[in-house]
C-alpha positions in Angstrom: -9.7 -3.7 26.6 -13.1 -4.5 28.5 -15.2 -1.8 25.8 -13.2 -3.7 22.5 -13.9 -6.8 23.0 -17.1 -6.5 24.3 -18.3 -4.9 21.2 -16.2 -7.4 19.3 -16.0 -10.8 20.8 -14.1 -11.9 17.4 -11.1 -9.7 18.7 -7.9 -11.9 18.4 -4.4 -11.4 20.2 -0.9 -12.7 19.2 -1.8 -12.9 15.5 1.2 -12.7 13.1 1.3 -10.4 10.6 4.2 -11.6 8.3 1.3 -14.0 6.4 -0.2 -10.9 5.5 2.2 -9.3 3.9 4.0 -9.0 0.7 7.5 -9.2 2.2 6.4 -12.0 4.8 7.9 -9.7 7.7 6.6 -9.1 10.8 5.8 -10.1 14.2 2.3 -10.2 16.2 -0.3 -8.1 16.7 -1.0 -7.6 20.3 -4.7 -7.3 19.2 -6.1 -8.4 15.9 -9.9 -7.1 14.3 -11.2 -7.6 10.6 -14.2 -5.0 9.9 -16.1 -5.5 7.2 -18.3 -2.8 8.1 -18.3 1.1 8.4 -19.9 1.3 11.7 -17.9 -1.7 12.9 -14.5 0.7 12.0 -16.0 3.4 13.5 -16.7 1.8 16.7 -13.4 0.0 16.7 -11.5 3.4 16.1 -13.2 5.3 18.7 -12.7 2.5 21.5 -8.9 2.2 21.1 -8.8 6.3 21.1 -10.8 6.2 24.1 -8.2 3.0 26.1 -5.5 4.6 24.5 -4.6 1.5 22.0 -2.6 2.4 18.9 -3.9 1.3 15.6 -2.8 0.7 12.5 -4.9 0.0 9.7 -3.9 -3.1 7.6 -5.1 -3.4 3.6 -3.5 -5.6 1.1 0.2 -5.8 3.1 2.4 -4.3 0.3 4.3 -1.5 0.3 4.7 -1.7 4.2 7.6 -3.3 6.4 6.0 -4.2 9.9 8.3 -4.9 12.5 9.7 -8.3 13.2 8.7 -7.4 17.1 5.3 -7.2 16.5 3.2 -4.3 16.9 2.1 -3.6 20.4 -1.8 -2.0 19.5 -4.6 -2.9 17.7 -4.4 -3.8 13.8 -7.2 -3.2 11.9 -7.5 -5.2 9.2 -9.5 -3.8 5.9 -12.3 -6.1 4.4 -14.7 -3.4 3.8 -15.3 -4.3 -0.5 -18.1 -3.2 -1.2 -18.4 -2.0 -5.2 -20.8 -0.7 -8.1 -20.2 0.4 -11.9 -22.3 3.3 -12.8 -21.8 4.1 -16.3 -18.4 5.3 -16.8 -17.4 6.1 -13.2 -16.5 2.7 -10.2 -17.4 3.5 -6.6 -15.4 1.2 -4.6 -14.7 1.0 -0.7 -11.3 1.3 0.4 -11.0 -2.6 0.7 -11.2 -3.7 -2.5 -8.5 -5.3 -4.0 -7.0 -3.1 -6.8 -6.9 -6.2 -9.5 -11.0 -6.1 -8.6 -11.3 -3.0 -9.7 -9.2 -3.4 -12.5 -11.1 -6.2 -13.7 -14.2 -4.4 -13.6 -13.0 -1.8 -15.4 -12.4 -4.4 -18.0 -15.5 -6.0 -17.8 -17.5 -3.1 -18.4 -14.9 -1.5 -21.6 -13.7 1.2 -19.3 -10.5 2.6 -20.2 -7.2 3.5 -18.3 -6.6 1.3 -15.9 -4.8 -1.4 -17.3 -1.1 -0.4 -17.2 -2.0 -1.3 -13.1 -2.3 -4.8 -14.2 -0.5 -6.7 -11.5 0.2 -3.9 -8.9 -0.6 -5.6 -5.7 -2.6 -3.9 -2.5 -5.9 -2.5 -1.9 -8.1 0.3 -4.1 -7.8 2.7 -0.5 -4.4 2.4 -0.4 -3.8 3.3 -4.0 -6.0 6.1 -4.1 -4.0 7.5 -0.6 -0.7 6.6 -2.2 -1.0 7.4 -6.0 -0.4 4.5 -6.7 1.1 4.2 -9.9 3.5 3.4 -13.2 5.1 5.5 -16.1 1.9 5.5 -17.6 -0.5 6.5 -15.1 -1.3 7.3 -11.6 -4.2 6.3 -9.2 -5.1 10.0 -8.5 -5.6 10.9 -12.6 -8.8 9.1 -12.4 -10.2 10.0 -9.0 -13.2 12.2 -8.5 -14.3 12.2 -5.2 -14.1 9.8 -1.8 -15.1 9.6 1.6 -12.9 10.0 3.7 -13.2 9.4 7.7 -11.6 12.5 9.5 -9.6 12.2 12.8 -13.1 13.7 14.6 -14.4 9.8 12.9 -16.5 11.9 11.2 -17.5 11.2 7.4 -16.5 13.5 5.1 -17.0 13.9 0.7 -14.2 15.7 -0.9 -13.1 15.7 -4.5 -10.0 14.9 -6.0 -8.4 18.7 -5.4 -8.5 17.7 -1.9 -5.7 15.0 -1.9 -3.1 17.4 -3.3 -1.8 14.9 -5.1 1.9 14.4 -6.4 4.7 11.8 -7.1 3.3 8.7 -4.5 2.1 11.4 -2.6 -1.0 12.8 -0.9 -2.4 15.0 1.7 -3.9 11.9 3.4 -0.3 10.7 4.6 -0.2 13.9 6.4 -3.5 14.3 7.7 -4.3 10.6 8.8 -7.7 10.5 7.4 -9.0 7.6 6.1 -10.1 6.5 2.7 -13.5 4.6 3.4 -14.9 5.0 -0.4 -13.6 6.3 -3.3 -15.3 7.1 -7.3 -13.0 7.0 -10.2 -14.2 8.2 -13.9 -12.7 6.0 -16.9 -13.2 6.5 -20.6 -16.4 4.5 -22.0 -16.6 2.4 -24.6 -13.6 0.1 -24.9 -13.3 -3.3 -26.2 -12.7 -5.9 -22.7 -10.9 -8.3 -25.5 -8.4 -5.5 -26.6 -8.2 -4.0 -22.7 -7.5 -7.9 -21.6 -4.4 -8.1 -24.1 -3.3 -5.1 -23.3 -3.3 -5.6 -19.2 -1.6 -9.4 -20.3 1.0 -7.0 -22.0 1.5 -5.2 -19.2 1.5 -7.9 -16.9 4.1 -10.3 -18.8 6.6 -7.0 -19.1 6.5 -6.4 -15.2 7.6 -10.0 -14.8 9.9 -9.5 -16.9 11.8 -6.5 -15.3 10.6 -7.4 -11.9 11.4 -9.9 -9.1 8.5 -12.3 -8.0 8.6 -13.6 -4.7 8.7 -11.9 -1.1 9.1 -8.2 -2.2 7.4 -5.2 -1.1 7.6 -3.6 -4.5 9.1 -0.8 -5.4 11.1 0.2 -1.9 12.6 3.9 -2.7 11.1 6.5 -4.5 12.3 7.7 -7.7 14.2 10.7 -6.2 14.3 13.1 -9.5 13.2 12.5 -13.4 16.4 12.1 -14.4 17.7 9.5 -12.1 15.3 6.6 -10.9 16.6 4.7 -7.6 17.0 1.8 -9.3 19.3 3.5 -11.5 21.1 4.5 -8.5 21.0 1.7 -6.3 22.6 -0.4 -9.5 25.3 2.5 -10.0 26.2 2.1 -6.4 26.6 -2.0 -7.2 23.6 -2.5 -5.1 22.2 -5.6 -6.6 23.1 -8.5 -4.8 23.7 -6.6 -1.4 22.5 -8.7 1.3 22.3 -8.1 4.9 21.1 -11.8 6.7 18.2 -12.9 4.6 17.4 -9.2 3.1 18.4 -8.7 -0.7 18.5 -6.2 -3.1 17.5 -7.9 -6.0 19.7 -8.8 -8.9 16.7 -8.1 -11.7 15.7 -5.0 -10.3 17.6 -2.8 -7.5 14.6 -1.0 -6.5 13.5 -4.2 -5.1 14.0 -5.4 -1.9 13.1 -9.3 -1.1 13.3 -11.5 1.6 15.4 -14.0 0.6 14.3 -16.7 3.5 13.7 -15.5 7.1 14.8 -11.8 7.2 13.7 -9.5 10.1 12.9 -5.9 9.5 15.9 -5.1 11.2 17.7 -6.8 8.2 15.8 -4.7 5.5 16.5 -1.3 7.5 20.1 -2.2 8.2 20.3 -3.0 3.9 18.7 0.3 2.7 21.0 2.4 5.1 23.8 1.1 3.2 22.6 1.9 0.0 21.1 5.2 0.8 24.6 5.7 2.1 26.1 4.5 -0.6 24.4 6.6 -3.3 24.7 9.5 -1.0 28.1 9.6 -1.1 28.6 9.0 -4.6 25.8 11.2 -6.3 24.9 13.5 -3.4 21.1 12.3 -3.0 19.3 11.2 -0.6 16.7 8.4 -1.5 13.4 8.2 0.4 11.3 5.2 1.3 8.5 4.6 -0.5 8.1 1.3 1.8 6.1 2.2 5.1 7.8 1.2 7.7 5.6 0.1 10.8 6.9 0.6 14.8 6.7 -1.8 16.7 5.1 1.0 19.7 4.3 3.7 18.1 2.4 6.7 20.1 -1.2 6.4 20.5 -3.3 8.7 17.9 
């Protein structure tokens, strides 16, 4: 620990991480780092490898489940939001809010990304996840990024590169890290007629969806045909509760913490529902939530 907090004397220790989350689950950090900075993630990455410190890299909290013991390493959390429009294309770093972005887009009559209106989390980790709705996906816009390779060496590739599919990319396998990324909208929209439409989008997603201490969307939609909500609701999943975690009664793809639920609560609830709609339709639902160890192995 001497070399990390020598080089950062803002290191913290003990800091919760259910505050900065969606879900509000999750217990301390052992160490605790917000980089703004490039070089300041480089450094920070190569001293944990070097003392053996796990790390996990922390952006906008959704989509993840941390566990309610903590997480015995280093968290790394993403503030690097740095961002430029250049004609029809925005270069953004990884932690940039994804409503930013969106809003720029708007600003500047760039088209496509409002059906993302209200999607919570970072720009990096929607362009690593493919993020996305019916109507679009992250990755459809993407054309090129910078990536930070396991050698934390700086890397360009283009959008080929991430291999893209259904919430899905290479990245998630290789462990490579999104430090920049340019995406390439249409030109010439109207901000007033891309506003109404991103209100439209935004007032049917409260609609249909829970607001409140949810993760989003917490399995993936297994095949076209059947979407895990469909399946969770088949298998009377809404309502299920295990201590404080519930599957929602507006949506059963989404999990909330109803007061105080640990992540032991929220693992213990989706094995009974992926048991559940096992047994009853023969698939088996995947996690779209990322689910955090409390010690994990040093990378």
């Amino acid at each position: 620990m001497t070399q990390l907090r020598t080089r950062f004397p803002e290191l913290q220790e003990g800091v919760p991480l259910a505050p900065l989350t969606t879900m509000k689950i999750g217990g301390d950090a052992r160490y605790f780092l917000t980089v703004t900075k490039r070089e300041d993630l480089v450094d920070a990455l190569r001293i944990a490898r070097e003392e053996q410190i796990p790390v996990f890299f922390l952006g906008g909290g959704s989509n993840v489940l941390i566990s309610s013991q903590g997480f015995a390493g280093l968290v790394i959390k993403n503030e690097m939001r740095a961002m430029r429009v250049e004609g029809n294309r925005i270069i953004a770093e990884s932690g940039v809010i994804l409503a930013s972005v969106i809003k720029a887009a708007k600003d500047n009559g760039l088209v496509g990304l409002a059906p993302l209106h209200g999607v919570p989390g970072t720009f990096g980790a929607a362009v690593r996840g493919n993020c996305g709705v019916p109507q679009c996906e992250t990755g459809d816009f993407v054309v090129s990024a910078v990536l930070l390779d396991k050698n934390l060496a700086y890397k360009t590739v283009d959008r080929e590169y991430f291999g893209y599919s259904y919430r899905h990319s290479h990245l998630k396998e290789s462990g490579e890290i999104v430090v920049e990324a340019t995406i390439e909208l249409l030109p010439g929209g109207d901000p007033k007629q891309i506003q109404e439409e991103m209100m439209i989008m935004l007032k049917s997603r409260k609609a249909k969806q829970p607001w409140g201490k949810s993760g989003g969307s917490f399995f993936k939609n297994p095949t076209r045909e059947y979407s895990a909500g469909f399946l969770v609701d088949q298998v009377g999943g809404k309502g299920m509760r295990v201590g404080d975690a519930l599957v929602s009664e507006m949506h059963a793809n989404f999990f909330q913490n109803a007061g105080h639920a640990t992540s032991e609560e929220m693992q213990s609830l989706a094995s009974l529902i992926k048991q559940r709609v096992k047994e009853q339709f023969n698939i088996a639902l995947e996690e779209e939530v990322e689910f955090i160890e409390a010690r994990p192995s040093a990378k």
